[in-house]
N, C-alpha and C positions, 0 to 999 in steps of 0.2 A: 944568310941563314935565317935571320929573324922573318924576314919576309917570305920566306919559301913557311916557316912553320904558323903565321899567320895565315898565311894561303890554305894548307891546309886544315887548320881551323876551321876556316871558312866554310871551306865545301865539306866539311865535316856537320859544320852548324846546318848547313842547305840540307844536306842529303836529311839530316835527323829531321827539320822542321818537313820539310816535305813528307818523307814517313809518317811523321805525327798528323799534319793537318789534311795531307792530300790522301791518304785509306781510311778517311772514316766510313762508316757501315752505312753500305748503300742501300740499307732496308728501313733506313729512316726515316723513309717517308711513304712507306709501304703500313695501310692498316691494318691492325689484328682484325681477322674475323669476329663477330660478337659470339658468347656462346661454346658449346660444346659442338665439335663437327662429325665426332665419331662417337657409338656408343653400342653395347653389348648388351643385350636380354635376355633375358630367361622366363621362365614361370611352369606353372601347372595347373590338371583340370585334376577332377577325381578320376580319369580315361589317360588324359595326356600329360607329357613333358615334354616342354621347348626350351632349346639350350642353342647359348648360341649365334640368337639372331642379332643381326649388325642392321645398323642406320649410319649412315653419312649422310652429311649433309653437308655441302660447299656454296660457293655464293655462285658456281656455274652447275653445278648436279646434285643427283640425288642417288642414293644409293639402298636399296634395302633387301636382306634375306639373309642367305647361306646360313641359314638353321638346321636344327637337327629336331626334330618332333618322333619322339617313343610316344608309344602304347606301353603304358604301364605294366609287370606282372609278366610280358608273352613276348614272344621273339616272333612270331608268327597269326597271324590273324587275316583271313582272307574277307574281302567285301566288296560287292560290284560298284559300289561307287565309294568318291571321298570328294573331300574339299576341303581347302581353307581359305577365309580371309584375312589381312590383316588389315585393321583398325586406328585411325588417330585423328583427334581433333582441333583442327587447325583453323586458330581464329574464328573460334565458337561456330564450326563446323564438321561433322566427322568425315572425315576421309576415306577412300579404300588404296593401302598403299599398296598391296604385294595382294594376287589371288593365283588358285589354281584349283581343276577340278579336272576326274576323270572318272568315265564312267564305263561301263559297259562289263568285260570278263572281270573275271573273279582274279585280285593282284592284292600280292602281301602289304599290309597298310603300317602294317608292325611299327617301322622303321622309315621315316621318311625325310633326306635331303630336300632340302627347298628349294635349292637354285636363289638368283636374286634378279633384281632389274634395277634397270637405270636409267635414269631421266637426266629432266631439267633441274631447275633448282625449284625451289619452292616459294613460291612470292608472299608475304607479309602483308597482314594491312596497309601498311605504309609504303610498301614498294619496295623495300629493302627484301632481302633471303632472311629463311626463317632457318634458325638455330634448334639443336635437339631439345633446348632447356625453352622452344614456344609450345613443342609441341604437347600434348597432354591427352590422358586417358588413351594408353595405346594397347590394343588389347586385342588377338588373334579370334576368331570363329571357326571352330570345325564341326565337318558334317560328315556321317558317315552312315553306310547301313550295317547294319548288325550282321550276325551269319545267318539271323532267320528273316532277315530283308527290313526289320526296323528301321523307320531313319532315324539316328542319334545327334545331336547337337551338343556342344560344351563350349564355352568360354575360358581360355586362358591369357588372364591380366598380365601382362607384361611391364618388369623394372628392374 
């Protein structure tokens, strides 16, 4: 009897140490990314509102868009062209992350989905991926014409 309840002791003691030492967290030797990888912006011009837009950034891609850009005041606003770009300066350089332009017939500008794109990742001075917290001064350009065919331009700073 004494022996059958040492036995089980035993494998008792086994089964618990092996629980304890053999699952430790295999993410232990996995690195954190440095930085912010995901981030959300917004801003405005004294014309527009951008609400919205996302940046990813991973140490394999790049990710930026799916904004929402109003025309302030108007649901409706026809103009044969538009554009925008967006803007950042990466390792005391500025950038063009995201553009689009179309021109030609007259299309409500009012209200505009961005869409996104996606890349690579972003390389550093150092060779390392850059994090949302490298980049800096990020700031959208829009261009548009008027209804009496002006071309308009505005800047909205993005944070």
């Amino acid at each position: 009897m004494f022996n059958k309840r040492r036995f089980k002791i035993g494998i008792l003691l086994f089964i618990f140490t092996t629980v304890l030492f053999g699952c430790h967290n295999q993410n232990d030797n996995v690195q954190v990314p440095k930085g912010n990888l995901f981030n959300v912006f917004m801003g405005e011009s004294k014309t527009w509102e951008l609400s919205g837009y996302e940046i990813e950034l991973t140490p394999n891609s790049s990710k930026f868009g799916n904004g929402i850009l109003t025309m302030k005041n108007t649901t409706e606003y026809s103009s044969d062209f538009f554009s925008f770009e967006v803007h950042a300066t990466i390792n005391n350089k500025v950038e063009v992350m995201q553009k689009h332009q179309s021109s030609g017939e007259q299309v409500n500008i009012a209200t505009k989905k961005m869409g996104s794109i996606e890349g690579n990742e972003l390389p550093s001075k150092n060779g390392d991926y850059i994090s949302i917290n490298e980049l800096s001064d990020i700031y959208m350009i829009i261009k548009w014409n008027d209804q009496q065919g002006n071309k308009k331009e505005e800047r909205i700073n993005l944070n």
